[in-house]
C-alpha positions in Angstrom: -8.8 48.4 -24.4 -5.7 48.9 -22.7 -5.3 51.8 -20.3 -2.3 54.2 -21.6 -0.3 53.6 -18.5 -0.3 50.2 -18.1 2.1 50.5 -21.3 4.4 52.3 -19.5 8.1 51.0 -17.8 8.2 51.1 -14.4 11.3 53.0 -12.5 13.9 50.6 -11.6 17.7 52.0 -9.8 19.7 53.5 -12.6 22.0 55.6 -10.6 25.9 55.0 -10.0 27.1 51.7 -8.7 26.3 51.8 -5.1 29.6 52.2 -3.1 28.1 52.0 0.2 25.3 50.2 2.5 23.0 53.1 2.2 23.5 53.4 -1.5 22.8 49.5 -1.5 19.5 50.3 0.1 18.5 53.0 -2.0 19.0 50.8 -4.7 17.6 47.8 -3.7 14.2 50.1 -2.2 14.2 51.1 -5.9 14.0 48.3 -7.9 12.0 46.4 -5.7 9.6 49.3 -5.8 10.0 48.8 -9.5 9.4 45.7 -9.3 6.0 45.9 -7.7 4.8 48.1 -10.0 5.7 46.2 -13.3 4.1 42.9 -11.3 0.9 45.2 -10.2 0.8 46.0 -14.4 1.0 42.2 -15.5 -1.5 41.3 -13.3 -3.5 44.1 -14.4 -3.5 43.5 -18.0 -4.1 39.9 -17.4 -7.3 40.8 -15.7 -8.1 42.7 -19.1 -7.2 40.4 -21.3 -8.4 37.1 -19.7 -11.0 37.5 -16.4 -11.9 34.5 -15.9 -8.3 32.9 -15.2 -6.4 36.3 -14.4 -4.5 36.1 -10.8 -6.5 38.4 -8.2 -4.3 42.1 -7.7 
């Protein structure tokens, strides 16, 4: 069984175009936080789905 939250999108940037270098790094921070946690989730369900050949978290 799949865990409820592991269904769910992980927040990306969706602000305003960024129009300056800290607005750049806010929205860079953000999506590659985003990143990480969608990555963290596929790696996750491929535990669940498949132990024996899923990647290590």
């Amino acid at each position: 069984m799949v865990p409820a939250d592991l269904l769910l999108p992980c927040p990306g940037y969706s602000g305003a175009v960024p129009r300056s270098e800290g607005q750049i790094s806010d929205a860079l921070l953000a999506e590659w936080r985003g990143r990480r946690c969608a990555n963290a989730k596929l790696a996750t369900l491929a535990q669940i789905l498949n132990p024996a050949e899923a990647p290590e978290v």
